[in-house]
N, CA and C atoms as an extended XYZ file, in Angstrom:
264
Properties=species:S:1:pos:R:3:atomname:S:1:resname:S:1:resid:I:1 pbc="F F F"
N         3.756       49.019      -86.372 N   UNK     1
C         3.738       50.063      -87.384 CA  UNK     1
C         2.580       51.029      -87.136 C   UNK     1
N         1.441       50.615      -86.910 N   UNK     2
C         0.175       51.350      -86.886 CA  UNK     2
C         0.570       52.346      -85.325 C   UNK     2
N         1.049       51.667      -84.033 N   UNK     3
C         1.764       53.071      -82.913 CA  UNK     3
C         2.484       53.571      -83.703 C   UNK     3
N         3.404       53.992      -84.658 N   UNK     4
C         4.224       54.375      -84.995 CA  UNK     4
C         3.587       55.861      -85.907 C   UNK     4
N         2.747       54.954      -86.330 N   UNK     5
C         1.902       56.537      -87.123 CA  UNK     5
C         0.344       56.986      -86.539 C   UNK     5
N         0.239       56.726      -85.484 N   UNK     6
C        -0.895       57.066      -84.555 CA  UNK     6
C        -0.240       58.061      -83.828 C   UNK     6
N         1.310       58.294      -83.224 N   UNK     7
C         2.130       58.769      -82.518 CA  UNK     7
C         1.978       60.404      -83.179 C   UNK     7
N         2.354       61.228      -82.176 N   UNK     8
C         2.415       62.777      -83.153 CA  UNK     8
C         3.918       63.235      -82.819 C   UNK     8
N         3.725       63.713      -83.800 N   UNK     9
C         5.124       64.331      -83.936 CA  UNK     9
C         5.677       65.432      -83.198 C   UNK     9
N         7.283       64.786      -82.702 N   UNK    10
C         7.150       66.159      -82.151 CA  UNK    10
C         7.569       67.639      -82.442 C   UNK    10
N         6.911       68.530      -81.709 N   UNK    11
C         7.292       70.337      -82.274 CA  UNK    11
C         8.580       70.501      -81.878 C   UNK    11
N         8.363       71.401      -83.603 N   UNK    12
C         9.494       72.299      -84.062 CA  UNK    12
C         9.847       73.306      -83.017 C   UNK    12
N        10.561       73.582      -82.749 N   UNK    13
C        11.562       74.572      -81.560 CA  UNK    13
C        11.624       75.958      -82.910 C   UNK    13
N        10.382       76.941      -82.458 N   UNK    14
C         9.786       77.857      -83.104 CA  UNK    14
C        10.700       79.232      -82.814 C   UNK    14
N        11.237       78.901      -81.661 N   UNK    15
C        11.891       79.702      -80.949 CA  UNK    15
C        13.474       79.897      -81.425 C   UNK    15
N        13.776       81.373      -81.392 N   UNK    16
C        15.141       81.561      -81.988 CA  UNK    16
C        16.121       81.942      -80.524 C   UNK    16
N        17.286       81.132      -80.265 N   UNK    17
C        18.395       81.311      -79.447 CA  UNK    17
C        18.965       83.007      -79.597 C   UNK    17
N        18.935       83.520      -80.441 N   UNK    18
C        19.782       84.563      -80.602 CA  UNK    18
C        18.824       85.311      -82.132 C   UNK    18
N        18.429       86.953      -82.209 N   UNK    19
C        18.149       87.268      -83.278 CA  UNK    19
C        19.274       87.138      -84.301 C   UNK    19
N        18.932       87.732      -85.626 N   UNK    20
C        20.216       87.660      -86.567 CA  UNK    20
C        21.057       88.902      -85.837 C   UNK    20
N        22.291       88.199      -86.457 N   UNK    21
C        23.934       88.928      -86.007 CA  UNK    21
C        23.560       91.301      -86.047 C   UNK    21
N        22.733       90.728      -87.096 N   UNK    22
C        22.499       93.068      -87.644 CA  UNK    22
C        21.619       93.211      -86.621 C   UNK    22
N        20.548       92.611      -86.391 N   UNK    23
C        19.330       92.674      -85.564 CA  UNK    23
C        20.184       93.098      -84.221 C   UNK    23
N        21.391       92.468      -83.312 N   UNK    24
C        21.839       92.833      -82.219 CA  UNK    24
C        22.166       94.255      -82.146 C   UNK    24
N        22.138       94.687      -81.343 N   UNK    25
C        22.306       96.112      -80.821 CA  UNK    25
C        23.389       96.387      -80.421 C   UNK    25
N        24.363       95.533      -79.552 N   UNK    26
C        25.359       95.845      -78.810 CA  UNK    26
C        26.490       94.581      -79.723 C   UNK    26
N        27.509       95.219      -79.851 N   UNK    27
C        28.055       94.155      -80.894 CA  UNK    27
C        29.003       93.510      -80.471 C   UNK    27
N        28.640       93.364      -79.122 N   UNK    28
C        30.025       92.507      -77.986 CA  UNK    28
C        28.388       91.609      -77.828 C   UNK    28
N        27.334       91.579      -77.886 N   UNK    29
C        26.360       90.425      -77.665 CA  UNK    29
C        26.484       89.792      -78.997 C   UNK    29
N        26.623       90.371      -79.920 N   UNK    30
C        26.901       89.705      -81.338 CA  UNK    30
C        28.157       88.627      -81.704 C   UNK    30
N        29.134       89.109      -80.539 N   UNK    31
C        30.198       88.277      -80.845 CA  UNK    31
C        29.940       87.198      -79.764 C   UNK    31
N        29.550       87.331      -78.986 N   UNK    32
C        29.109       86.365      -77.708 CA  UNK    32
C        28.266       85.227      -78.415 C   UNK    32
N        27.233       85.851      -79.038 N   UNK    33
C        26.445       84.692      -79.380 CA  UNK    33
C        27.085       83.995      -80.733 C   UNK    33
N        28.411       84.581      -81.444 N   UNK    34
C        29.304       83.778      -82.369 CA  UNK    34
C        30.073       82.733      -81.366 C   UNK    34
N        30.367       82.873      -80.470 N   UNK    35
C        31.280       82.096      -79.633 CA  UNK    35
C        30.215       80.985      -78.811 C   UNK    35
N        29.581       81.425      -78.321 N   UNK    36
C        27.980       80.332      -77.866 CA  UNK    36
C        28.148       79.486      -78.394 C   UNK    36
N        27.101       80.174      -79.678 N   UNK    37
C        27.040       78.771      -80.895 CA  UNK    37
C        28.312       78.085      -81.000 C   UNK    37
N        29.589       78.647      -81.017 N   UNK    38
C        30.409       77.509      -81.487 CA  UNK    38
C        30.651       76.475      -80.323 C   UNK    38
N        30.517       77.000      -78.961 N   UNK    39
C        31.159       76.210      -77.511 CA  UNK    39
C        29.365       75.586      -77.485 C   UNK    39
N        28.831       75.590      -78.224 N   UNK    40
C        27.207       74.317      -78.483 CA  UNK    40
C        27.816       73.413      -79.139 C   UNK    40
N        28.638       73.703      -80.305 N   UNK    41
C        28.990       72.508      -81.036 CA  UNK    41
C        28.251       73.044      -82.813 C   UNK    41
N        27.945       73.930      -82.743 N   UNK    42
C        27.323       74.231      -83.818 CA  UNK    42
C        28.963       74.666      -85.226 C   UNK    42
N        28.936       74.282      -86.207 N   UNK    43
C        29.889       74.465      -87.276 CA  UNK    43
C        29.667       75.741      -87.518 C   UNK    43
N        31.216       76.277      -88.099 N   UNK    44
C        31.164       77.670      -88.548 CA  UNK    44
C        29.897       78.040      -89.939 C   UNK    44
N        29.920       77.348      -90.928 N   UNK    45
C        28.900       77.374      -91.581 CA  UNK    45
C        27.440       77.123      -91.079 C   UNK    45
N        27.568       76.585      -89.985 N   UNK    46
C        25.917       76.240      -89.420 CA  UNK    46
C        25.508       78.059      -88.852 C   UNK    46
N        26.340       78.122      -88.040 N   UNK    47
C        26.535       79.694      -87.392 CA  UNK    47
C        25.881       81.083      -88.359 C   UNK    47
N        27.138       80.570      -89.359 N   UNK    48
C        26.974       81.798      -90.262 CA  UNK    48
C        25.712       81.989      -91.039 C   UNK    48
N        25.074       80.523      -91.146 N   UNK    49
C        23.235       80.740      -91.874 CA  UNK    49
C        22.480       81.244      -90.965 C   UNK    49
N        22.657       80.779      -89.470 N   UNK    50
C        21.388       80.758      -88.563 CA  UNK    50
C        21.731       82.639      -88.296 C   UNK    50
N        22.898       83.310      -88.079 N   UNK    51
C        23.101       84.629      -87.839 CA  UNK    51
C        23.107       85.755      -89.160 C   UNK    51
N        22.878       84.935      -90.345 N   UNK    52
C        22.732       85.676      -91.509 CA  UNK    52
C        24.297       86.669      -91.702 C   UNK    52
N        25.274       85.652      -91.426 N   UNK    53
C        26.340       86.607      -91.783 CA  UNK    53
C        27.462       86.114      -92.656 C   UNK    53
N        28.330       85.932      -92.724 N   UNK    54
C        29.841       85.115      -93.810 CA  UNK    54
C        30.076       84.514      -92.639 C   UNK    54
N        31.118       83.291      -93.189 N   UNK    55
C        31.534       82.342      -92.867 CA  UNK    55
C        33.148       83.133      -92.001 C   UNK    55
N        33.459       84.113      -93.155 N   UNK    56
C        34.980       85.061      -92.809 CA  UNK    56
C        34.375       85.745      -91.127 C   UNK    56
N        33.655       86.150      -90.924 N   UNK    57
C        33.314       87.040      -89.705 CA  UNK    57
C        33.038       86.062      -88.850 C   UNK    57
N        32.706       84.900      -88.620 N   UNK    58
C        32.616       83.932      -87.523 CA  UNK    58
C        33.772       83.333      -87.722 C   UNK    58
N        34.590       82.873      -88.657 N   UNK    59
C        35.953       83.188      -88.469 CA  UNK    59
C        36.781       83.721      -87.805 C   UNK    59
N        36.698       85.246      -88.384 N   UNK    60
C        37.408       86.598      -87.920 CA  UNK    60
C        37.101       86.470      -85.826 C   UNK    60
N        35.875       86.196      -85.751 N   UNK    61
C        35.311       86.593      -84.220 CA  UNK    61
C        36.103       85.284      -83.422 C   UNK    61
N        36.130       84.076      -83.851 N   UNK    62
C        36.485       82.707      -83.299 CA  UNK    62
C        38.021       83.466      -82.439 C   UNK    62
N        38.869       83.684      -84.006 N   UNK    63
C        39.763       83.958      -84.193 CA  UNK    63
C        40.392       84.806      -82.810 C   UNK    63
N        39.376       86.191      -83.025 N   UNK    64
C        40.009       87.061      -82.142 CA  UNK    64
C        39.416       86.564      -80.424 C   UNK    64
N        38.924       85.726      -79.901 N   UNK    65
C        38.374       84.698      -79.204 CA  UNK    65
C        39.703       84.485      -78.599 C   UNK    65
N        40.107       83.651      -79.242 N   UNK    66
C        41.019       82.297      -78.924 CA  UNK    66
C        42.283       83.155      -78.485 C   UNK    66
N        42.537       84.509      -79.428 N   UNK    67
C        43.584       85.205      -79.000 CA  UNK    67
C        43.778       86.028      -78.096 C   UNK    67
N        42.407       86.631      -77.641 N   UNK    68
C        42.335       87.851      -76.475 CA  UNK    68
C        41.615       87.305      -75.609 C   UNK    68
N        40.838       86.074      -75.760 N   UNK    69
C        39.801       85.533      -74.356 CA  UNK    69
C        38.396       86.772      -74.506 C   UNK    69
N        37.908       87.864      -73.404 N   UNK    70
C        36.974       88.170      -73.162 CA  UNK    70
C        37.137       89.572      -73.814 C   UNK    70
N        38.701       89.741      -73.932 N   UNK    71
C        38.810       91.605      -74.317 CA  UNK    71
C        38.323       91.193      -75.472 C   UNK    71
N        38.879       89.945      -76.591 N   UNK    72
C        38.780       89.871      -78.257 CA  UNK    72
C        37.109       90.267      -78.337 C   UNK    72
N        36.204       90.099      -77.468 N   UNK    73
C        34.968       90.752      -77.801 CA  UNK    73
C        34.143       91.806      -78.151 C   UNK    73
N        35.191       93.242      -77.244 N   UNK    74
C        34.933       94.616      -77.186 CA  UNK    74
C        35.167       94.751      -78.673 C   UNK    74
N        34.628       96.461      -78.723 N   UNK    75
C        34.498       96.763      -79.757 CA  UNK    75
C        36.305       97.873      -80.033 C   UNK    75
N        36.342       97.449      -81.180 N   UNK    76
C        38.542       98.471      -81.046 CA  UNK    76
C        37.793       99.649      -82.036 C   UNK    76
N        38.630      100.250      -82.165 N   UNK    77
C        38.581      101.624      -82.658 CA  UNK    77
C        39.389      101.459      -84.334 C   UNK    77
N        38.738      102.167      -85.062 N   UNK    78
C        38.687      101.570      -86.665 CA  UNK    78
C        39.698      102.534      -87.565 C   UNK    78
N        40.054      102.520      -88.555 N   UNK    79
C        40.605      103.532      -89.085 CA  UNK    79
C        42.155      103.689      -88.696 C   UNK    79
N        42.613      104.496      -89.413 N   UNK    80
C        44.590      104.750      -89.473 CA  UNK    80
C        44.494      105.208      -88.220 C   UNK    80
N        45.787      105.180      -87.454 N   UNK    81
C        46.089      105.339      -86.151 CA  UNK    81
C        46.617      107.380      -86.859 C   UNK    81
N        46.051      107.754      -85.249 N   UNK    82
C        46.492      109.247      -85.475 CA  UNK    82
C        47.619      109.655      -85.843 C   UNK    82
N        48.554      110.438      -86.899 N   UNK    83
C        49.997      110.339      -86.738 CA  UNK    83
C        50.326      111.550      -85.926 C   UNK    83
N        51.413      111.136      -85.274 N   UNK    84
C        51.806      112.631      -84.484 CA  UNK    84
C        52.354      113.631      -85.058 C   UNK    84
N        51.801      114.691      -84.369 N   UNK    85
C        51.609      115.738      -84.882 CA  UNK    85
C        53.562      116.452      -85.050 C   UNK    85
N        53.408      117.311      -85.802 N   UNK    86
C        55.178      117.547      -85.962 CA  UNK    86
C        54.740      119.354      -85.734 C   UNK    86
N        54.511      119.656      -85.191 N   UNK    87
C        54.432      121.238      -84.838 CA  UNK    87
C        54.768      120.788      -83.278 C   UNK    87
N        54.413      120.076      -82.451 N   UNK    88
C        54.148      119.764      -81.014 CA  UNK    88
C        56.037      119.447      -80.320 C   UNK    88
C-alpha cells in the first residue's frame, strides 16, 4: 500500500488532438477530424463535447461519410438550385 501512494501519478494529456469544430478553418478538416474521432473509437456524444458541436452534425457528417467516402467531405453548394431561366 505505502508503493502505491509514494508512486506519482501519471500526467494528464494537456494536449488537444484537434481544436474545436468553429475554431477549424477549412471545413473538410472539420469533417475529417469528425470521422478520426469516430475510426479512434470515440462515441458520437464523446465527439460532439470534445468538438463543441450537436450530436445531429456528427451524425449528419458520419452519415454523409459512409455514403460518398472522401467526396461526402467537400464542401456542396447551399441554397435552392438555380431555376432555368424561360426567356433563354
Amino acid at each position: 500500500m505505502r508503493q502505491i501512494l509514494s508512486e506519482e501519478a501519471w500526467p494528464l494529456k494537456l494536449e488537444r488532438d484537434y481544436p474545436p469544430y468553429h475554431e477549424m478553418e477549412e471545413p473538410r478538416e472539420r469533417r475529417t477530424a469528425v470521422v478520426k474521432l469516430h475510426a479512434q473509437g470515440w462515441s458520437v456524444k464523446a465527439i460532439a463535447g470534445y468538438l463543441g458541436i450537436t450530436r445531429g452534425t456528427v451524425y449528419r457528417t458520419l452519415k454523409r461519410f459512409v455514403e460518398e467516402g472522401e467526396a461526402g467531405l467537400e464542401d456542396r453548394k447551399r441554397g435552392r438550385p438555380e431555376a432555368p431561366s424561360r426567356w433563354t
